[in-house]
N, C-alpha and C positions, 0 to 999 in steps of 0.2 A: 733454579735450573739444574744444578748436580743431580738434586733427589730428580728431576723429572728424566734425567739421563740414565739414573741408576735403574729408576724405571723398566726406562727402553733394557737395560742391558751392557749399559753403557760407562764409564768412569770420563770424571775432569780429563787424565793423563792421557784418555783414547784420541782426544782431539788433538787435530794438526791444525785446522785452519779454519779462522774465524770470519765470515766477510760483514763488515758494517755500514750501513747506511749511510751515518752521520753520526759526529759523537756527541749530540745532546745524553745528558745523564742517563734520559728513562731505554736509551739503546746501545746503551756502552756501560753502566754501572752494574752491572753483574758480571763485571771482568775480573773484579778485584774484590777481597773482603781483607778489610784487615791492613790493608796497603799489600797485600800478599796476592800473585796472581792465581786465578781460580782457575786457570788453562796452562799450567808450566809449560808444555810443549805445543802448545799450540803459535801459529804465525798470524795477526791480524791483518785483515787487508780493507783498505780502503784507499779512495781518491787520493792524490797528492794534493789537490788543490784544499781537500778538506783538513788534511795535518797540517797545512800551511796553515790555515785562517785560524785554528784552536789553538796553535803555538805561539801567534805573533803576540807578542806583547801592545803593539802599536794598533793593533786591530782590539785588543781588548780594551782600551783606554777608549777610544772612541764608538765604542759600540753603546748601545741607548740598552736600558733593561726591558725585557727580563733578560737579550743574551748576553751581557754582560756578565751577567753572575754563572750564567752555564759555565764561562772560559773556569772558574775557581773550581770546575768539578775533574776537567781534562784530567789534571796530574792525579789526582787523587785512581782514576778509573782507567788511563792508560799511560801514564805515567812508568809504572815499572815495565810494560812491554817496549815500549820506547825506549830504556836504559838498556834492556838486554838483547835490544837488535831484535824485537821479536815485531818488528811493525815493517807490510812492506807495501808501496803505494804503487798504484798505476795512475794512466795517464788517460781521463775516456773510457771508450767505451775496448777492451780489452778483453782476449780471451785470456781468464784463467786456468783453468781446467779444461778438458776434453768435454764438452754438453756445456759448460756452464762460464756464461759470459758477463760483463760489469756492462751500463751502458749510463749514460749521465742522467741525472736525475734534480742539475742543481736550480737551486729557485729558496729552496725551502732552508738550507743552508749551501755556503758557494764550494762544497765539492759532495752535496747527496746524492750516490747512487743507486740504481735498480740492479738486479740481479734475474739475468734469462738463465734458467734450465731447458733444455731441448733434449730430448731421446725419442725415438723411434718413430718422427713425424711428428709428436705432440710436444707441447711447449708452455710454461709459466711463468710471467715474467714475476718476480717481490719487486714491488714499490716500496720505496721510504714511505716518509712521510708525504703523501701527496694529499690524506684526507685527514681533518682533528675533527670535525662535525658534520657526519655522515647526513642527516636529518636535512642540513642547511646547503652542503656544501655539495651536495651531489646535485641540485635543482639549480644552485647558485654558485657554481665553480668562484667565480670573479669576488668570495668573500674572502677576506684570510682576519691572522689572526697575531697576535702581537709576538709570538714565538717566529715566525721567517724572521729569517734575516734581510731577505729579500722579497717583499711582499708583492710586489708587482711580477718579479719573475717568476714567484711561488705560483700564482692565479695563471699563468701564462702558461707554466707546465704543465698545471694541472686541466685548463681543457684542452690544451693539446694531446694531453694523453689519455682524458675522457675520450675523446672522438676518435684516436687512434686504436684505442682498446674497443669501442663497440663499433666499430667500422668492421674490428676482422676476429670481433667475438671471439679478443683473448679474454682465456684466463689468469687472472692476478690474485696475487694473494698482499695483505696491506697491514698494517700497523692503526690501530686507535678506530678499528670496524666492529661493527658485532658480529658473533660470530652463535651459530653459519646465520650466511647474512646474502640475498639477493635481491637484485634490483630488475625489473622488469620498464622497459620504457615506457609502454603502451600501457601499461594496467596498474602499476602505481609501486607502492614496497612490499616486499614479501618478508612478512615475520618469522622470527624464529619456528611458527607452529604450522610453517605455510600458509596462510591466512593473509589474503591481499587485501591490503587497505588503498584507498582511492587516493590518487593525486593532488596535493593541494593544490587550489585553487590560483591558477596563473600569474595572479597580483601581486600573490602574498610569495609567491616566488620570482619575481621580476625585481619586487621593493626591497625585500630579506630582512621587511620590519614589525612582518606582523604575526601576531603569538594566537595557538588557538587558544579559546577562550572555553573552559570547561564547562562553564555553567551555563553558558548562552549558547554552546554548541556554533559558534561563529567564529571571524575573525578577527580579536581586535586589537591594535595599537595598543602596546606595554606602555610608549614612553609617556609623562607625564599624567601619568593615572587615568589618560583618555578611555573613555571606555566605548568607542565608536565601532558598531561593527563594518567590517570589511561585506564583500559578495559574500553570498552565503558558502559556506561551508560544503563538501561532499556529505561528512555524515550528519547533516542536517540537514540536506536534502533527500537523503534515504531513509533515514529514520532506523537505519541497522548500526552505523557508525558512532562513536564518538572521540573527542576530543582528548590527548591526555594531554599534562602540563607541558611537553616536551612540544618544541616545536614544529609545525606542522607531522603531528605523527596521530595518527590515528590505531584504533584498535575496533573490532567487531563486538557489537554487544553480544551478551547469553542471549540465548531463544525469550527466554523468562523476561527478558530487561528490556524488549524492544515495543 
């Protein structure tokens, strides 16, 4: 992050304020190198509710893993902001700045929040973590994954904030997405090259247990080596698609290939 600052035009020292989702390592460990803070003047801000849950000791004894072992990265990553008064917490959803406002976000851990910028009629909300498997979880909000801490609230936030984001066609910007990366309701995913691949098939998204199957261009059930295929596939019904290992994700063949 320094070098992509110095980049911009930018130093560590320039920054005043840092805002955080949540402090799982891969969104807070580039605070610190060294045990030395990598933003000296900077203030971090996040939930109160989320400084709480990472400090308590009594919440770390009882937590099941993997987040248990997240709690032994805290000090390590915002440890020295913490010592030097440099951490300051709101409460909700909060205006901080003049355009730019906190709004709760928790489910995924119990104090993640989003962050709204607003200027001149237009508007962007940052999501935390609200998606880990864009592929699965954008067809299948209701999967999660062993990283929440609160997995039923996690899947709860997240279609309510699926429907509430394509109800008034914001836009968001997200954490663990491909990038540039859109999604079209009607016509299926839009790849990086623009190139819309078709919808998988209803089932295989209602169930969220079935893998395409590359060589049989279908769909079939991973578990127990079944090799049963599901309804047929889009692109094997077009005969321009096919299958890659990832799930339900499709690509266009060359001209030459079809």
């Amino acid at each position: 992050m320094p070098e992509s600052l110095k980049s911009a035009g930018y130093s560590p020292e320039q920054i005043t304020d840092i805002l955080v989702t949540h402090v799982h390592p891969d969104h807070t460990g580039g605070l610190t190198v060294g045990g030395k803070k990598v933003f000296p003047n900077a203030i971090v801000h996040m939930d109160r509710r989320e400084l709480a849950y990472w400090t308590d000791k009594s919440a770390e004894e009882n937590a099941p893993e993997p987040t248990r072992s997240f709690f032994k990265t805290v000090e390590p990553a915002v440890g020295p902001y913490i010592a030097s008064g440099s951490v300051k917490t709101f409460d909700g959803e909060t205006l901080l700045f003049p355009g730019l406002r906190s709004i709760p976000g928790y489910g995924h851990t119990p104090g993640q929040s989003y962050y709204v910028l607003e200027s001149g009629g237009e508007k962007i909300i940052f999501w935390g973590d609200i998606i880990h498997v864009p592929d699965i979880q954008f067809y299948n909000p209701n999967i999660t994954i062993k990283f929440d801490v609160d997995s039923s609230a996690a899947a709860a936030r997240r279609k309510r904030d699926f429907a509430d984001a394509a109800k008034h066609r914001t836009l968001v910007a997200m954490p663990h997405m491909y990038f540039p990366r859109a999604l079209d309701e009607e016509d299926g995913i839009d790849d990086p090259t623009g190139r819309k691949a078709p919808r998988p098939p209803a089932q295989a998204l209602r169930r969220g247990t079935w893998d395409c199957g590359p060589r049989r261009r279908g769909l079939v059930r991973p578990a127990g080596g079944a090799d049963r295929t599901a309804p047929e596939c889009p692109c094997r019904r077009t005969r321009t698609w096919r299958c890659t290992t990832a799930r339900a994700r499709h690509r266009r063949l060359p001209a030459a290939s079809r």
